[in-house]
C-alpha positions in Angstrom: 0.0 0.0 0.0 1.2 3.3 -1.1 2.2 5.2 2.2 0.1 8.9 2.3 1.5 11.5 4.4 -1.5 13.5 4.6 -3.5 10.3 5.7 -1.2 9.5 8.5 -1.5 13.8 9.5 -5.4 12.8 9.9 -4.7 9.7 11.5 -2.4 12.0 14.4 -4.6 14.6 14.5 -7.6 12.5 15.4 -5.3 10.4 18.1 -4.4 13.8 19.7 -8.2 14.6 19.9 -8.8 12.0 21.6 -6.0 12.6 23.9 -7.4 16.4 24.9 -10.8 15.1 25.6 -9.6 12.2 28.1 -6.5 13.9 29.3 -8.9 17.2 30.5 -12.1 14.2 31.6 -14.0 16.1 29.8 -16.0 12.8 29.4 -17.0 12.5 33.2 -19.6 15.8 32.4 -21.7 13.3 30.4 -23.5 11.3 32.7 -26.7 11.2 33.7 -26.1 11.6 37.5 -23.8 14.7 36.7 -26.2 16.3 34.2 -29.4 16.1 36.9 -27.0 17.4 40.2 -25.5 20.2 37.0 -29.2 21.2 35.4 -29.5 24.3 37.1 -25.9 25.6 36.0 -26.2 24.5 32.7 -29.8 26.3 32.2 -27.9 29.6 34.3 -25.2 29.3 31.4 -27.8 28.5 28.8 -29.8 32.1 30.2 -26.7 34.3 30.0 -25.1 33.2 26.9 -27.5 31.7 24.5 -26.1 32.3 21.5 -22.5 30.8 22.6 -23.9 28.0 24.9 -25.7 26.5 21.5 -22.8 27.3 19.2 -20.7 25.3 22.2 -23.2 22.4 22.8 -23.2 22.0 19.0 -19.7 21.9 18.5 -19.4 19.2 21.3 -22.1 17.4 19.7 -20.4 17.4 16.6 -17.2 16.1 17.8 -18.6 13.2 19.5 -20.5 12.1 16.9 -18.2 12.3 14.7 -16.3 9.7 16.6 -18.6 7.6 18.1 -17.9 8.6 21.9 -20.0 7.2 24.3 -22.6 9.7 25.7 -24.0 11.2 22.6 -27.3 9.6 24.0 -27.3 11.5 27.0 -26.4 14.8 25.3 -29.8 14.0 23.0 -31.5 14.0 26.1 -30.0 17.3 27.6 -30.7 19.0 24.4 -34.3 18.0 24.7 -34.0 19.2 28.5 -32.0 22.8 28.0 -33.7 23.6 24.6 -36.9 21.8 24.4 -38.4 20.2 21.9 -38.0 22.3 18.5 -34.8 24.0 19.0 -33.4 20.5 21.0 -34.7 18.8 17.8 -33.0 21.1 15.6 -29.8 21.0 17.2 -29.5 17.4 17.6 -30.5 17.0 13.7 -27.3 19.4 12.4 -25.4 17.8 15.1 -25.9 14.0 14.5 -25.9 14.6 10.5 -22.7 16.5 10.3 -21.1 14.5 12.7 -22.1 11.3 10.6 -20.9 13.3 7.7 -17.5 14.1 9.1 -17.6 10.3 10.3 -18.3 8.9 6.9 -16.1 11.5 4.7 -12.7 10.5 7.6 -13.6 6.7 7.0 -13.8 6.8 3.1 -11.0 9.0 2.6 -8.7 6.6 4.8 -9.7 3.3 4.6 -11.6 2.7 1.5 -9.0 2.1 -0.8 -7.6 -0.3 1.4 -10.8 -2.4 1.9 -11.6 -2.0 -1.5 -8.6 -3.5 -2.9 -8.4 -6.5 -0.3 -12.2 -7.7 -0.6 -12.5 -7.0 -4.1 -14.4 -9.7 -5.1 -16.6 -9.5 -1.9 -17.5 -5.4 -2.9 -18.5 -6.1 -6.2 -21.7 -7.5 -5.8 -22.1 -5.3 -3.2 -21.4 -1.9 -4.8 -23.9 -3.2 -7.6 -26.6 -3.6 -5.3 -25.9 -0.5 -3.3 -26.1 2.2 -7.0 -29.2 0.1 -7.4 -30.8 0.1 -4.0 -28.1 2.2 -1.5 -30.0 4.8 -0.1 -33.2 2.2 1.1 -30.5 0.0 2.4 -29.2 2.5 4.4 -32.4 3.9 5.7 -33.5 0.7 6.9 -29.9 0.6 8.9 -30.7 3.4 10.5 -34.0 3.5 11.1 -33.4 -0.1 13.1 -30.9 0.3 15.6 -29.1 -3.4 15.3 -26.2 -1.6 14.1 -24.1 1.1 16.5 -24.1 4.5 14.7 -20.6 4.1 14.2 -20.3 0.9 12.7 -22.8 2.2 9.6 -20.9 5.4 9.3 -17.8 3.3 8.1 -19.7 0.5 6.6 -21.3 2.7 4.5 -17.9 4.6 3.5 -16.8 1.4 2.3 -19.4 1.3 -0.7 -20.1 3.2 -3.6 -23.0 4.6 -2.1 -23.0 9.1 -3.0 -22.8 11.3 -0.7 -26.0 12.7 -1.6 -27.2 9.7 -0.8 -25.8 9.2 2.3 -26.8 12.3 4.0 -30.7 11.9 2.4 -30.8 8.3 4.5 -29.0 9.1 7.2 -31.4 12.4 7.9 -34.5 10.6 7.3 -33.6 7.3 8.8 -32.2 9.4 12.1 -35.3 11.3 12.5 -38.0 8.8 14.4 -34.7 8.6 17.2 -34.0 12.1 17.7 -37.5 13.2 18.3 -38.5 10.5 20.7 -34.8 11.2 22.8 -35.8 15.4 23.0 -39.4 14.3 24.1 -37.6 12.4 26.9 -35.0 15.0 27.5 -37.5 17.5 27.7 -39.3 15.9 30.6 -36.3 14.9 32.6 -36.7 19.1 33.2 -38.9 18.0 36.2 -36.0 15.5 37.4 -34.6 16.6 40.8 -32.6 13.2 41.4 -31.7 10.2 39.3 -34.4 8.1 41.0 -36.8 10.4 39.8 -36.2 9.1 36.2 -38.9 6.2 37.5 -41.6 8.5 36.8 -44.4 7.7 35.2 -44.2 10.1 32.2 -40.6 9.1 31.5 -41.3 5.7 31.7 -43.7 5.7 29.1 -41.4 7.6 26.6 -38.5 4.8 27.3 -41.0 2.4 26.2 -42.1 4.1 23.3 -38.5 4.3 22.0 -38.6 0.4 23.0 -41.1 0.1 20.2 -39.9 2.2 18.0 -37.2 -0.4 16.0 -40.2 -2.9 16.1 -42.4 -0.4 14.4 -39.4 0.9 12.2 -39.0 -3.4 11.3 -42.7 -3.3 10.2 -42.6 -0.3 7.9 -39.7 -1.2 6.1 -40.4 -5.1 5.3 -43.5 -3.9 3.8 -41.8 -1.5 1.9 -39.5 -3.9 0.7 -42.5 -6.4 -0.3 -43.7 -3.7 -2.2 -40.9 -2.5 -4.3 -40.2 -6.4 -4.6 -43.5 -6.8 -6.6 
């Protein structure tokens, strides 16, 4: 493999990232114990510096999409708590698609070449199926949550699947999610302690999202009966 100097650059640059982040803990602020005892300092920071405080929330949300970082769940749900439910929705939409963007363009840029040349024969019958059928394969990826975010982000770099494409499925299959985690963010407003999450509102929303790949399983089988026909 021909060695690439900028690739390795990326390669660094993304390592050292990941260094800051751990190295400062900025991880321990996402958890669900910190963000209920922090609520009323986040909403104090959210009051006198709106404009910033998004800009900076969006930014973080970015970055650990981008790289898969554990927490981005909980940061859906504080969006839904600090911004409510159209402005939490919005947010969380930009954020999760450019991060998936930033995610897929990274993964195709350095690894597809690679892949490509050493499962050749594997990615040719795939590539033909995905300029035939890419985009409804990917929607039904996303839209049923057997696969980790990540995981689809690189899978789908790996194929000939547009860009066009990609960000079209990945905003509509991503959309059922997000709105279900800002309804549950926005109640956990009325949390005062973590027990309190046992509530009877909240409960209800956990289930619906329980449903939701069932549901999401339903729509898209008999979708794909129909185009099958």
């Amino acid at each position: 493999m021909k060695f690439n100097f900028f690739k390795v650059l990326i390669f660094f640059f993304i390592l050292s990232l990941f260094g800051f982040f751990f190295y400062f803990d900025l991880d321990s602020y996402i958890q669900f114990d910190t963000l209920v005892k922090e609520k009323n300092r986040f909403l104090k920071l959210y009051d006198s510096y709106p404009f910033y405080f998004v800009l900076s929330f969006l930014f973080f949300y970015i970055f650990y999409t981008t790289f898969s970082l554990p927490g981005t769940f909980l940061l859906t749900l504080l969006s839904g708590f600090l911004f409510k439910f159209v402005l939490g929705s919005l947010i969380v939409i930009l954020g999760s698609l450019t991060g998936a963007t930033f995610s897929f363009l990274i993964s195709r840029y350095i690894l597809k070449d690679y892949v490509q040349n050493k499962f050749s024969s594997h990615f040719l019958s795939i590539n033909k199926g995905f300029k035939k059928n890419g985009l409804f394969y990917l929607l039904s990826l996303r839209l049923i949550p057997a696969i980790p975010f990540f995981l689809v982000n690189i899978l789908m770099a790996m194929t000939s699947i547009s860009l066009k494409h990609y960000i079209l499925g990945s905003f509509l299959g991503m959309l059922p999610a997000i709105f279900l985690y800002v309804n549950v963010g926005q109640k956990l407003a009325n949390l005062e302690s973590v027990s309190d999450i046992l509530s009877f509102p909240i409960l209800l929303s956990f289930l619906l999202l329980a449903f939701v790949p069932w549901l999401m399983k339903y729509i898209l089988t008999r979708a794909s009966k129909t185009l099958g026909k």
